[in-house]
C-alpha positions in Angstrom: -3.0 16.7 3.1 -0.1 14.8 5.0 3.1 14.9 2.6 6.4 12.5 4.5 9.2 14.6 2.7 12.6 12.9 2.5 15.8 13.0 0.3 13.5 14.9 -2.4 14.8 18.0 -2.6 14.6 17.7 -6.5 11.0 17.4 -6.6 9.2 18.7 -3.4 8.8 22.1 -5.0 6.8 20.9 -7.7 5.1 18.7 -5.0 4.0 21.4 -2.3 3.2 24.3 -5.6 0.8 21.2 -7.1 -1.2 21.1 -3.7 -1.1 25.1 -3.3 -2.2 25.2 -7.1 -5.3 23.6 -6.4 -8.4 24.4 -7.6 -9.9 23.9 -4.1 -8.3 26.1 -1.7 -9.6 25.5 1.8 -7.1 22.5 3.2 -4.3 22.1 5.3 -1.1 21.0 3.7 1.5 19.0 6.8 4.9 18.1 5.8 6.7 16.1 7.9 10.3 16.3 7.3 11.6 12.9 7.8 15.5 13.7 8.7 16.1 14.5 5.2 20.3 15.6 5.1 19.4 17.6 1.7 18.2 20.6 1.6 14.1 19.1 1.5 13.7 20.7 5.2 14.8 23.8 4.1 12.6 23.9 0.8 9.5 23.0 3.3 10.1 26.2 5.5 10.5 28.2 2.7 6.9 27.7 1.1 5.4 27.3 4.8 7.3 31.4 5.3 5.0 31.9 2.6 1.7 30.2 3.4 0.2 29.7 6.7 -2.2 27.0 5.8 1.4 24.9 5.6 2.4 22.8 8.8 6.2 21.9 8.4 7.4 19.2 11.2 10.9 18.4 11.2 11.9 14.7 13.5 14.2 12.4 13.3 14.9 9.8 10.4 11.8 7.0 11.1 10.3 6.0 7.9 7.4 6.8 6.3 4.9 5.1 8.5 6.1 7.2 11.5 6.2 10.7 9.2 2.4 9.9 8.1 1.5 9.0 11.5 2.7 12.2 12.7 0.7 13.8 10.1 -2.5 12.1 11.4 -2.3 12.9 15.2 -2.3 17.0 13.8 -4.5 16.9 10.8 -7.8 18.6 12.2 -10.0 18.6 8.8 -12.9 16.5 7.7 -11.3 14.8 5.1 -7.6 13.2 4.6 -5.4 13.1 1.7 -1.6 11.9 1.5 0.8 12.7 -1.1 4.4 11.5 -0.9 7.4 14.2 -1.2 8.4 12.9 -5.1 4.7 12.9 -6.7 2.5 15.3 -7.7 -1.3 16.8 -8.5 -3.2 17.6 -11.2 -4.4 20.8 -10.6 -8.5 19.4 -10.0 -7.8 16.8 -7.6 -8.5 17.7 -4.0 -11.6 19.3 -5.3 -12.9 16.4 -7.5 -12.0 14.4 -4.7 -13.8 16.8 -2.2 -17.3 17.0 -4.6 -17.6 13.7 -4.6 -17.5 12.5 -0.4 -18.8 15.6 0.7 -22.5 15.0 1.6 -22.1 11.6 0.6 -22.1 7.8 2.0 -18.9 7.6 0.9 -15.8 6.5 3.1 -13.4 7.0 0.7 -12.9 8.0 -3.1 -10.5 6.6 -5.2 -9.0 8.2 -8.3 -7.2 6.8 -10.9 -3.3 7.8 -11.4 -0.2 8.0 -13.8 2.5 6.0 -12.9 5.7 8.1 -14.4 8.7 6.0 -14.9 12.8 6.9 -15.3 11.9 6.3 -19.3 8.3 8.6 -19.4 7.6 6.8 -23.2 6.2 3.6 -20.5 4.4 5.7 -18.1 0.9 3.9 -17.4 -2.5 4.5 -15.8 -4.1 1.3 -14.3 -7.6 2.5 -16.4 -10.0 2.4 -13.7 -13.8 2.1 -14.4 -16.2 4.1 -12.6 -18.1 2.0 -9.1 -19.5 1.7 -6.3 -17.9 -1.0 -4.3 -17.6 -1.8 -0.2 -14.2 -2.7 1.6 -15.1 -6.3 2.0 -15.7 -6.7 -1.6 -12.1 -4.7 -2.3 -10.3 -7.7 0.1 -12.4 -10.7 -1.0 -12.2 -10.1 -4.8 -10.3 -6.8 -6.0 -7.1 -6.9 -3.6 -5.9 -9.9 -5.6 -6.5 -9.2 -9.2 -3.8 -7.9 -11.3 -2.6 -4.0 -10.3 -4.0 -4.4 -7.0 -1.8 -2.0 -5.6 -4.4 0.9 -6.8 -5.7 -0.4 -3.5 -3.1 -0.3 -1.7 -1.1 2.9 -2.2 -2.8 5.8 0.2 -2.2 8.7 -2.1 -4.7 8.4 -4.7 -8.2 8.4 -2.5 -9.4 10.8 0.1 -10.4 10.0 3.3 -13.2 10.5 6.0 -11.9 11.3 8.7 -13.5 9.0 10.8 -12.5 5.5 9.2 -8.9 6.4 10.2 -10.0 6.9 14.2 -7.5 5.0 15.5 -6.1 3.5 12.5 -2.3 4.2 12.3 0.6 2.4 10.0 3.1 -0.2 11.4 6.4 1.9 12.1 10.0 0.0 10.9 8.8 -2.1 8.5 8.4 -2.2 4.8 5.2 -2.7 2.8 3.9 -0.2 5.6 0.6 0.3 3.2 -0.1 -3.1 2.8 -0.5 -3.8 6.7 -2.6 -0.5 6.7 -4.8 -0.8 3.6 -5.9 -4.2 5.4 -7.2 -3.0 8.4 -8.4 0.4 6.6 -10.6 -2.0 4.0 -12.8 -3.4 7.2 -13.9 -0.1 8.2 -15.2 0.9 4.7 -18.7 0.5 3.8 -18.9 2.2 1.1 -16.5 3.5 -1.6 -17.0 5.5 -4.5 -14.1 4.8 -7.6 -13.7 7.5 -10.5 -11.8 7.6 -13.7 -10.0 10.8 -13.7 -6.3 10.1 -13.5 -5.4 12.8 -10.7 -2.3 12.1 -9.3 1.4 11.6 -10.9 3.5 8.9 -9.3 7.0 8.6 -9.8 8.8 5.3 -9.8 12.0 6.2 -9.6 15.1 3.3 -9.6 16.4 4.9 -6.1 13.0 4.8 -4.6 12.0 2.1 -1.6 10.0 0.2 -3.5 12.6 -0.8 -5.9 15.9 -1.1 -3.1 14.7 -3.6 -1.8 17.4 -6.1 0.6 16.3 -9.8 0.9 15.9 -9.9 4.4 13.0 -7.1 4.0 10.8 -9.5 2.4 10.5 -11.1 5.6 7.8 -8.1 6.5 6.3 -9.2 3.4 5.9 -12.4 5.0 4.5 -11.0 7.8 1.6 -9.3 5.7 0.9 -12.1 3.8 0.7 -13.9 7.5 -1.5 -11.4 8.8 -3.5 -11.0 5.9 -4.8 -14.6 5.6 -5.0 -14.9 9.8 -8.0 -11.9 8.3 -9.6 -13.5 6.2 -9.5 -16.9 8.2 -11.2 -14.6 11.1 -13.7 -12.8 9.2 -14.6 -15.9 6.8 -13.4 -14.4 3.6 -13.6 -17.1 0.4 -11.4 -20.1 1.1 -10.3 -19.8 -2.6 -9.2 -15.9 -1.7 -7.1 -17.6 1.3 -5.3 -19.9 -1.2 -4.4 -17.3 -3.3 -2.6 -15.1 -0.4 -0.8 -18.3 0.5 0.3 -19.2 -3.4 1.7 -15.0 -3.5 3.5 -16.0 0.1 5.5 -18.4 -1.6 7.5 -16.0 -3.2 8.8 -13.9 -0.3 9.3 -16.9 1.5 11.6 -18.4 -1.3 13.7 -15.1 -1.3 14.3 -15.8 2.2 15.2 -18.7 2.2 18.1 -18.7 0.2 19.9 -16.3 2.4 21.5 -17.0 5.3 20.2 -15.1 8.3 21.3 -15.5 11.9 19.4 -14.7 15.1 16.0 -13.2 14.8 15.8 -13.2 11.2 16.3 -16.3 11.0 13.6 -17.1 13.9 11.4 -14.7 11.7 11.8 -17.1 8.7 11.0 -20.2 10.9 8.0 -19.1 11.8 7.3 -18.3 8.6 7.6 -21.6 7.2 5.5 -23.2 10.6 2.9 -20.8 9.6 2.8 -21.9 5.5 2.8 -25.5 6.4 -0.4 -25.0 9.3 -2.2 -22.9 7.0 -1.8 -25.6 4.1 -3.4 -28.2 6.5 -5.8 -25.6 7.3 -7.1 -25.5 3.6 -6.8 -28.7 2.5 -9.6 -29.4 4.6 -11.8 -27.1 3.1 -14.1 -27.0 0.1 -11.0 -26.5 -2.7 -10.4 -28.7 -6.0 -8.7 -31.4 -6.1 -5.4 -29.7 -7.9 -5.7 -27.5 -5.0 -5.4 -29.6 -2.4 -2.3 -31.4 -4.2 -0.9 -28.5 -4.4 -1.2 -27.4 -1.1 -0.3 -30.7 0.0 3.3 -30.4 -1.7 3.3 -26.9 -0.3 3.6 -28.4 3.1 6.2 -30.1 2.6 8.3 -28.5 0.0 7.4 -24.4 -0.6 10.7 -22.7 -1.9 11.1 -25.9 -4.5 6.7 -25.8 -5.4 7.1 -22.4 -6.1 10.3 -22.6 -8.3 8.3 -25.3 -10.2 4.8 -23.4 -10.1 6.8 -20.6 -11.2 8.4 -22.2 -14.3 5.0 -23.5 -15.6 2.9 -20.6 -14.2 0.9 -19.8 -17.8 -0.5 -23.7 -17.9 -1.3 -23.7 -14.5 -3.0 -20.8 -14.1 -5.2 -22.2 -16.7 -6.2 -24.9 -13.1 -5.3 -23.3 -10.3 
């Protein structure tokens, strides 16, 4: 299990005793100390005094993308699992997890999880239903219906080893999981997904996810970019395609409001070139006739269609 560890010195205890817990014993746990200036480091070496089957790395403030990808050049088992430094296990996981891809076809499991918010009355679970489905199927249909992010996220599935050969998340930017679910979905033939709610995910208000400065949703511009160059490649549905671009609009109209200078700004030029091209690109394809208006004021006008499209989004869902 590969657990980045920063700022949390409040929760990594009940973190790293969650894994040790387990009801499976035979794994590796590799914390990788992300330059945390509280005492998280410190709470790390403590347990890993204790327990030799814990790895503690300690480097330099890079994000969460580098800290994992150090976990994955030293992880030596069969499987992976990741777990980030605020979250936590039910005591069954690794080995439900484990009983269901060992011997299997399986190149990943996913379980469901409980998302535990600052007020814990609206904690949630996405409700999963038990199936078998393949990666293509997860980015043609799946990655775009509502809670996609249970694809996304890396912490509530486990791994075979050999579908992340090679595979390694984007270092410096945001939204690293989104860049590396996509690639990870390709290389998945078959995946298995279970109801059990497993893992326990806290959203807290200080947390990434929600800190989020304007001029970082020009990376998510850059996944939305590189997601539909994908499906464009590989001859996903053109409908899918639209889709991507319609949830680019967003992003872009953050962006656009601000006034950036230098590369930013370059960054948010190209992403305009690259939503007027990839309008053209689908107008020309088999889409409905609303569609291809739609598209067609896209081209010229983004920030101000999605400001509209936003306004009136229950009718026109109802078309589009």
């Amino acid at each position: 299990m590969i657990v980045p560890v920063y700022q949390v010195e409040n929760y990594i205890s009940q973190c790293i005793e969650s894994v040790l817990n387990q009801t499976f014993q035979d794994f590796e746990l590799i914390l990788i100390d992300d330059g945390s200036k509280d005492k998280s480091g410190i709470i790390c070496d403590s347990y890993a005094a204790m327990d030799n089957r814990i790895i503690v790395i300690h480097t330099e403030n890079r994000g969460a993308a580098a800290a994992r990808n150090i976990g994955l050049d030293r992880a030596s088992g069969r499987y992976i699992t990741f777990l980030d430094g605020d979250d936590y296990l039910a005591e069954n996981m690794i080995g439900r997890l484990y009983d269901v891809i060992n011997h299997s076809e399986y190149d990943m499991v996913v379980c469901d999880f409980l998302n535990i918010l600052p007020d814990e009355k609206d904690n949630f679970s996405l409700h999963l239903q038990e199936m078998k489905i393949n990666g293509r199927e997860v980015l043609s249909h799946w990655k775009m219906k509502k809670n996609y992010g249970v694809w996304t996220v890396v912490w509530n599935k486990i791994y075979k080893r050999e579908i992340l050969e090679n595979l390694r998340f984007p270092e410096g930017k945001f939204f690293e999981d989104e860049f590396f679910s996509d690639q990870l979905y390709l290389r998945c033939k078959n995946i298995q997904v279970i109801q059990d709610i497993l893992c326990f995910h806290r959203v807290l208000a200080s947390s990434t996810m929600n800190t989020h400065k304007t001029r970082n949703y020009l990376d998510l511009l850059d996944v939305f970019k590189t997601r539909i160059e994908l499906y464009l490649e590989q001859d996903f549905p053109i409908d899918e395609v639209y889709k991507i671009l319609i949830c680019m609009l967003e992003p872009y109209s953050k962006c656009a409001t601000s006034h950036f200078q230098g590369q930013d700004r370059k960054r948010l030029r190209e992403g305009r070139e690259f939503i007027r091209n990839t309008s053209c690109i689908l107008i020309k394809k088999e889409l409905s006739l609303i569609k291809k208006g739609s598209l067609l004021a896209i081209s010229i006008f983004p920030s101000i269609t999605f400001q509209i499209a936003n306004r009136f989004r229950s009718q026109l869902e109802k078309y589009l």
